[in-house]
Residue, then its C-alpha position, 0 to 999 in steps of 0.5 A: x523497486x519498491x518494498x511491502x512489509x519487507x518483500x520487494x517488488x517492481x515499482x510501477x510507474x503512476x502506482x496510486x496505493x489503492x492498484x498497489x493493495x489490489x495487485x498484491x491481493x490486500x482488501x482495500x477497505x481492510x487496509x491501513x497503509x503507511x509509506x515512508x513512516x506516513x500514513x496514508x488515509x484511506x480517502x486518499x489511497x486513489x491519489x496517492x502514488x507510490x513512489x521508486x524505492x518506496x518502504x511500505x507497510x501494509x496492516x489487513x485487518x481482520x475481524x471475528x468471532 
């Protein structure tokens, strides 16, 4: 199991960040995400996997007007 922003879900394994974002419906561009208390930077959401019983926090940004 793995935790986003306090909901839990079935961890998967090989899980980078960017599948992660998409399967949970999080536009990846808009995303700042930190795994465990880190940040992840955005160039490496591709390789960067999620690991079991992972604490993630997922931050979209919105922008308007």
């Amino acid at each position: 199991m793995i935790k986003i922003n306090d909901t839990k879900i079935e961890w998967q394994e090989n899980l980078s960040v960017t599948n992660l974002l998409i399967n949970n419906n999080f536009i990846v561009k808009l995303s700042v995400v930190k795994i465990d208390g880190n940040f992840i930077l955005k160039k490496e959401f591709n390789t960067t996997i999620v690991a079991d019983n992972a604490d993630v926090k997922v931050i979209h940004l919105v922008a308007g007007g």
